[in-house]
C-alpha positions as CSV (number, residue, x, y, z in Angstrom):
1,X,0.0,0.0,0.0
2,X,3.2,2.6,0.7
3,X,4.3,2.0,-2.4
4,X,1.2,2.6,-4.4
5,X,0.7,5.5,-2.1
6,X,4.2,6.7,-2.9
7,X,3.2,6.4,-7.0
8,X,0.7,7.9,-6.8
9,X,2.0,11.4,-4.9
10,X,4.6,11.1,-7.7
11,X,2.0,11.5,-10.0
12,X,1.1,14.3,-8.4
13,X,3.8,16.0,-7.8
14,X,5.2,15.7,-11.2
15,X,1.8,17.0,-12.8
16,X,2.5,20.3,-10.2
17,X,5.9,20.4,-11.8
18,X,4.2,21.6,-15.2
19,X,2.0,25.0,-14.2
20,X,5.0,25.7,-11.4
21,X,8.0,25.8,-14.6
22,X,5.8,28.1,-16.4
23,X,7.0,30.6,-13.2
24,X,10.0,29.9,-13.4
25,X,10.2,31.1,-17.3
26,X,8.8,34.3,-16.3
27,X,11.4,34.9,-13.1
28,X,14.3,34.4,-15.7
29,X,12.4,36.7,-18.1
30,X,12.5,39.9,-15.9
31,X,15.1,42.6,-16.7
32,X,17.7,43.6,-14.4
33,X,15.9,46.6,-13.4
34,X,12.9,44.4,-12.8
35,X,11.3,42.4,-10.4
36,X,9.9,38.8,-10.8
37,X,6.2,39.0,-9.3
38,X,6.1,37.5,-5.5
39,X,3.7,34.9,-6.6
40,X,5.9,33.8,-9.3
41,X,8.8,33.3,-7.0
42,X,6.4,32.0,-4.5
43,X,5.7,29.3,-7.2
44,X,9.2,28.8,-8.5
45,X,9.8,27.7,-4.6
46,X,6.8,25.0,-5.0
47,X,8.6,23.6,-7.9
48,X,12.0,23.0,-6.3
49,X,10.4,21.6,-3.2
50,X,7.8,19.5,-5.4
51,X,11.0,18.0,-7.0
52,X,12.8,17.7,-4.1
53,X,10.2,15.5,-2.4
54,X,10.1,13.4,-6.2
55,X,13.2,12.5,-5.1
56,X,12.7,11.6,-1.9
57,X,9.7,9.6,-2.4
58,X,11.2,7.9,-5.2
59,X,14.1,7.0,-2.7
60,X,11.9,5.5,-0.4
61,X,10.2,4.2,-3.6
62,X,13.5,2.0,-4.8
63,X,13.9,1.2,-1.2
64,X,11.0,-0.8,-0.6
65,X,11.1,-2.1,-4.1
66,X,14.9,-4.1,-2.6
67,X,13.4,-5.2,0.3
68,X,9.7,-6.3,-0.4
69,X,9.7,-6.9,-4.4
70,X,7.4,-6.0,-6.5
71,X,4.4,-7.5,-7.8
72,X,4.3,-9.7,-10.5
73,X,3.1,-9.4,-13.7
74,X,0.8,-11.6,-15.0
75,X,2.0,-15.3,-15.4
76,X,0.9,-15.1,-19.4
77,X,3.2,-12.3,-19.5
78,X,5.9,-12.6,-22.9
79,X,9.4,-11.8,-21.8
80,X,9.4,-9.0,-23.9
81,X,6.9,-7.3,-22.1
82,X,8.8,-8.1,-18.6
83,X,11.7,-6.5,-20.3
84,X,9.9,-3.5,-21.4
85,X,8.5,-3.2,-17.6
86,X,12.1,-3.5,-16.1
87,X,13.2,-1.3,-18.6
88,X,10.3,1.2,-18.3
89,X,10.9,1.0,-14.6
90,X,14.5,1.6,-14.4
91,X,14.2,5.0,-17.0
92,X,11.3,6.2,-14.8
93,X,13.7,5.8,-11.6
94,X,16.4,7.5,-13.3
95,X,14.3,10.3,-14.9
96,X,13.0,10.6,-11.3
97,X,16.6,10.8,-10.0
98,X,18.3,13.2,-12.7
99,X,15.5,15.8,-13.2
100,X,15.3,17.1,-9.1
101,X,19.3,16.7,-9.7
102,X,19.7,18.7,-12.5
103,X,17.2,21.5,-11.7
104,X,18.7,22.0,-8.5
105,X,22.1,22.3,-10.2
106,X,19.7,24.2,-12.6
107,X,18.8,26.3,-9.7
108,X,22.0,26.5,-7.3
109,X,24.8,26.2,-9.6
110,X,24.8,27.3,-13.2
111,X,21.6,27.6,-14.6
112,X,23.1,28.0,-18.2
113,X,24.5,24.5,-18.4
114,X,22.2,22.1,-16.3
115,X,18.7,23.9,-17.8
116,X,19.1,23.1,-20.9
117,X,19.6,19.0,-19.4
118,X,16.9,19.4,-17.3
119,X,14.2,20.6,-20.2
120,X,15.5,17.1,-22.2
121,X,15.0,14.6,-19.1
122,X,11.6,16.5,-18.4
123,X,10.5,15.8,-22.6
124,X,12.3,12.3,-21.9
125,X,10.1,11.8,-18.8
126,X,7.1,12.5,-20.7
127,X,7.9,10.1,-23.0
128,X,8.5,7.3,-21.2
129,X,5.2,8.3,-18.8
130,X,3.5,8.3,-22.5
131,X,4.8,4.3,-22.4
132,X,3.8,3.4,-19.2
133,X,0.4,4.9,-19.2
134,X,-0.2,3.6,-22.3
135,X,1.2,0.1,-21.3
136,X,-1.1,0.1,-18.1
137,X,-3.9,1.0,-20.5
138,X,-3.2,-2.2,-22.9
139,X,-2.9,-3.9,-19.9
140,X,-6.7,-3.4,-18.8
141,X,-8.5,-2.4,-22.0
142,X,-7.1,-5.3,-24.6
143,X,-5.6,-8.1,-22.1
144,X,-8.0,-7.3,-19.5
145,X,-5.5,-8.5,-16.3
146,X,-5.4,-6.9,-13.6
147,X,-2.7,-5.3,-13.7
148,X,-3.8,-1.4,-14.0
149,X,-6.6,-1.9,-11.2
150,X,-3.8,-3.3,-8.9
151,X,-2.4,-0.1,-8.7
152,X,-5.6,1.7,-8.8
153,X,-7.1,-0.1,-6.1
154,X,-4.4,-2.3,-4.6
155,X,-6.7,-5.7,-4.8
156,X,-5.7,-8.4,-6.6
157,X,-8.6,-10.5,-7.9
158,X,-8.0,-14.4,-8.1
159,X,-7.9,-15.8,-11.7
């Protein structure tokens, strides 16, 4: 139940991420002699601090993953779908890793050369979330497992 818990305030943490970097175009697109708006900045905060905890919870995430497993896919599953899952998994984990990374360096260090990373692995995320969505999706709507209402609802039904 963590887990799923933990997924799931990933989600939404990373779908705060999008309306939050909108601020954080307009900070940088003040003049010198210019001030960003305190709501923007206020924002721009929300956005470090929502990737900050992705991070964390994504931590916690691969954590329990090493000591409890994970559950497993359907026994009629071909290996290339459990390759595509492991593979899906590990490039969501990594994403998950670089992009607080990177927009803290971003942020703290030099904004010049880490933004321009950080915008790729945030179009790479999206990506990959395109995948997995849509993976979860062909999970329920064509092989109709259970798979997508597993981690919807946690309850496994008996087959």
């Amino acid at each position: 139940m963590v887990q799923r818990l933990l997924h799931w305030g990933v989600v939404l943490l990373c779908l705060t991420q999008i309306p939050t970097s909108w601020a954080i175009a307009r900070t940088h697109m003040t003049h010198a002699f210019m001030q960003p708006a305190p709501f923007d900045l206020f924002l721009h905060r929300v956005h470090a601090w929502g990737g900050w905890l992705v991070l964390a919870f994504a931590v916690v995430r691969i954590g329990l993953r090493y000591l409890h497993g994970v559950p497993p896919l359907p026994a009629a599953s071909s290996q290339i779908t459990r390759w595509g899952a492991a593979i899906s998994h590990a490039l969501l984990y990594g994403l998950l890793f670089a992009l607080p990374i990177t927009g803290t360096a971003a942020m703290y260090v030099d904004s010049a050369a880490f933004a321009p990373i950080h915008r790729v692995l945030t179009w790479s995320l999206l990506a990959v979330v395109v995948v997995h969505v849509s993976a979860a999706l062909r999970h329920h709507l064509i092989r109709r497992d259970e798979v997508l209402r597993r981690m919807i609802t946690g309850v496994r039904t008996a087959k």
